[in-house]
LUMMARVO-664473 format. One record per residue (C-alpha): x, y, z. Coordinates in nm, 4 decimals. Layout:
<px: X | py: Y | pz: Z>
...
% end
This chain:
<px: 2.9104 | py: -5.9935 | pz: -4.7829>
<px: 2.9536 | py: -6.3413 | pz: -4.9042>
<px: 2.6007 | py: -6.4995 | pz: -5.0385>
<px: 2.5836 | py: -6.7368 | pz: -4.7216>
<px: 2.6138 | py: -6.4476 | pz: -4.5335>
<px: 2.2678 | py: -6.2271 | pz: -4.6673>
<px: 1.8979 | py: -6.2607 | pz: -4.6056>
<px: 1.7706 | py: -6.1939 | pz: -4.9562>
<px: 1.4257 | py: -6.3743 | pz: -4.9413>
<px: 1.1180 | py: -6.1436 | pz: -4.8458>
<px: 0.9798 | py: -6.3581 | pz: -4.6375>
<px: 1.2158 | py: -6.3965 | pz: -4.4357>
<px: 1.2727 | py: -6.0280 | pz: -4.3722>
<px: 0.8931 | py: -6.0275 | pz: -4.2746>
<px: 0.9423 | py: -6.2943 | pz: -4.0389>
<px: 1.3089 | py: -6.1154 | pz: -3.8376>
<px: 1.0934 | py: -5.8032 | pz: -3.8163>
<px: 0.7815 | py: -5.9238 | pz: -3.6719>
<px: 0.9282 | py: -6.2031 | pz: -3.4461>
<px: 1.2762 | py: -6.0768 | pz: -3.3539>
<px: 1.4256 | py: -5.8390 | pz: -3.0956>
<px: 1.4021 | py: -5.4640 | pz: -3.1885>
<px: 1.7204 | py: -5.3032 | pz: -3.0322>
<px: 1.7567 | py: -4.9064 | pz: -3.1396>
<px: 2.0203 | py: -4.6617 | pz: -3.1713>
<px: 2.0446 | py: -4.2991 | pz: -3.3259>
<px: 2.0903 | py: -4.4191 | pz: -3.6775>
<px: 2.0482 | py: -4.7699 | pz: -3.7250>
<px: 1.7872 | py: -5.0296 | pz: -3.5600>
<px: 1.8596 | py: -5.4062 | pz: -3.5369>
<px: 1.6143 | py: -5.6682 | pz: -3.5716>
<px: 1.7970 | py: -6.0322 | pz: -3.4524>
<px: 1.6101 | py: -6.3174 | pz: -3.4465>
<px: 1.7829 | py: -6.6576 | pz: -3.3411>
<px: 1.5495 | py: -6.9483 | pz: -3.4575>
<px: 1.4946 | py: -7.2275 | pz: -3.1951>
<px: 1.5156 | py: -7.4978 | pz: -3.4991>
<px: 1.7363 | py: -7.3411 | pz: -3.7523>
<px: 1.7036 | py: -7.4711 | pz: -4.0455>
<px: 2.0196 | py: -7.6114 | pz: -4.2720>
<px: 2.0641 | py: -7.2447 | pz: -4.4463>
<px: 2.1230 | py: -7.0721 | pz: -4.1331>
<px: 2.4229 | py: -7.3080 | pz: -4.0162>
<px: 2.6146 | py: -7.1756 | pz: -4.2523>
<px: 2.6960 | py: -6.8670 | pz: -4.0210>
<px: 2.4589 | py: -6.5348 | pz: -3.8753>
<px: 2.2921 | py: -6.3722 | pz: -4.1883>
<px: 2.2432 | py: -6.0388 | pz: -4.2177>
<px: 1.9631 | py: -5.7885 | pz: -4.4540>
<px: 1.9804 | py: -5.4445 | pz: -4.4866>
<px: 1.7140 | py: -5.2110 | pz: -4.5252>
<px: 1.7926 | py: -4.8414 | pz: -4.6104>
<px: 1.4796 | py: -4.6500 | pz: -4.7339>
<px: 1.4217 | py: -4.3621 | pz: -4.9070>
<px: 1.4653 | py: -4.1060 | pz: -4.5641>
<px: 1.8433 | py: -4.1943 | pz: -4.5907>
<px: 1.9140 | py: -4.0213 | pz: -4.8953>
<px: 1.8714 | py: -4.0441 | pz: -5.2979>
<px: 1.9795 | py: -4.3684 | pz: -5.4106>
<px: 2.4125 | py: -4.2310 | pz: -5.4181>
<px: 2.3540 | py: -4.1559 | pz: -5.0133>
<px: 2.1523 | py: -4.5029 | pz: -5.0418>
<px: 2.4188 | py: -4.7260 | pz: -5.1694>
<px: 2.7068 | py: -4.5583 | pz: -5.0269>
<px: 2.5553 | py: -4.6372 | pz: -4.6594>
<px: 2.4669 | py: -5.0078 | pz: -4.7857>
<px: 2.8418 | py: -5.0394 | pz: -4.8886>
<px: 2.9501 | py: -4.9076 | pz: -4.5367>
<px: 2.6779 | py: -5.1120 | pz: -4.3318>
<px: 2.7769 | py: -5.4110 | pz: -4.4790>
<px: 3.1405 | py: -5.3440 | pz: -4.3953>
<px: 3.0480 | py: -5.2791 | pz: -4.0351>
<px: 2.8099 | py: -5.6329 | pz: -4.0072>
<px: 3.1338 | py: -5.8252 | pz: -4.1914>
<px: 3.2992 | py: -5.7424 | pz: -3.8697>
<px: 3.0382 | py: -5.9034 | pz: -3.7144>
<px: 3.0132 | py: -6.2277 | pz: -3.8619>
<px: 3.2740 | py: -6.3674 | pz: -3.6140>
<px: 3.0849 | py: -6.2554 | pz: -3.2471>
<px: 2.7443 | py: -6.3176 | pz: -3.3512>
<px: 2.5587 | py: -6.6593 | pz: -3.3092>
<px: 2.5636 | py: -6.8926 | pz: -3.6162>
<px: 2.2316 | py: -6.9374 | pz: -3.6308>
<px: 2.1184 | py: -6.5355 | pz: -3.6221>
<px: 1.9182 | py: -6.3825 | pz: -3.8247>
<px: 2.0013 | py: -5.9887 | pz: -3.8517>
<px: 1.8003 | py: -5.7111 | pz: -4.0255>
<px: 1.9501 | py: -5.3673 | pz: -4.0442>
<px: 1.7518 | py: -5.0236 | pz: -4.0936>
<px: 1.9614 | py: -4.7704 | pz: -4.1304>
<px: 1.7578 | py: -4.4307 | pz: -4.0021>
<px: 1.8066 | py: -4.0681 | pz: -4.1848>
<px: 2.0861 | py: -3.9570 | pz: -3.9938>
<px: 2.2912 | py: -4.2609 | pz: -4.0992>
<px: 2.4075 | py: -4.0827 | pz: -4.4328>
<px: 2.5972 | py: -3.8325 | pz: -4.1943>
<px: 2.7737 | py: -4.0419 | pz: -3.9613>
<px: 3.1042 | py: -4.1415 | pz: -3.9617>
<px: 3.2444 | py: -4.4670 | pz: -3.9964>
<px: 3.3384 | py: -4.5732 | pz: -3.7140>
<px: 3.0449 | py: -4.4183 | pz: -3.4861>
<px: 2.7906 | py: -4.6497 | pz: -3.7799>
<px: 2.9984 | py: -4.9726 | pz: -3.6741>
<px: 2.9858 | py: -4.9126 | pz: -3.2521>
<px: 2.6370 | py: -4.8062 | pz: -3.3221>
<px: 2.5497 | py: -5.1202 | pz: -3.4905>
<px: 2.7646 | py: -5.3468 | pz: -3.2800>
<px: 2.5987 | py: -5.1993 | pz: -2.9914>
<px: 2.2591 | py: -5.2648 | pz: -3.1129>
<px: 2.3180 | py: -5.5952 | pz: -3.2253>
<px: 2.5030 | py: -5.7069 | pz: -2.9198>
<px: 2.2492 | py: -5.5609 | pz: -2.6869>
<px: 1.9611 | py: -5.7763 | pz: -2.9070>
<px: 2.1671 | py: -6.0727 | pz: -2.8555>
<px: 2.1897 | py: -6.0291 | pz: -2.4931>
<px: 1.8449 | py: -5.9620 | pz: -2.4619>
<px: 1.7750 | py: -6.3229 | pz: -2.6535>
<px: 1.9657 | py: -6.4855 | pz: -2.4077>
<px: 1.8126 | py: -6.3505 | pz: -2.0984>
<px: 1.4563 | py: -6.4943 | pz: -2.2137>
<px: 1.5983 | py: -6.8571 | pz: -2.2783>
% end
């Protein structure tokens, strides 16, 4: 994922999770938050964080479901709002899953969010 393209800052991981919609599937959740003033950063395209904990796996099963989120939420990057903010948690079942079940899950999820963001506006 291209560094425009990531949430990296703690902060604002803290601040997708507490304020953004929660949107759940088997093995990934999605927390999307679209800022009603983004600021110059997020113009730059929807950025996305991953968080894969411990329950996934040992840190091979960790990484190798990283690698394959992020390949699911780069073919993302082209439906989602420019101005979203997207955190990932990938659940324990996600190590298991096949490729293409993790990216319908997690376009399903984040699509749902979205839609969900624009009912309340």
């Amino acid at each position: 994922m291209a560094p425009p393209n990531r949430i990296t800052r703690r902060s604002d991981f803290t601040r997708i999770l507490k304020q953004g919609v929660r949107v759940g599937r088997r093995d990934v959740i999605a927390h999307v938050l679209v800022p009603s003033q983004p600021d110059l950063i997020t113009l730059g395209g929807p950025r996305f964080g991953l968080i894969v904990g411990k329950s996934v796996g040992n840190s091979v099963v960790r990484h190798a479901v990283s690698r394959r989120l992020r390949a699911a939420a780069r073919g993302l990057l082209a439906d989602c709002d420019p101005a979203a903010l997207i955190v990932v948690r990938a659940l324990g079942g996600s190590a298991n899953c096949s490729q293409p079940d993790l990216e319908r899950q997690l376009s399903s999820a984040v699509s749902a969010a979205m839609r969900r963001i624009e009912a309340t506006v």
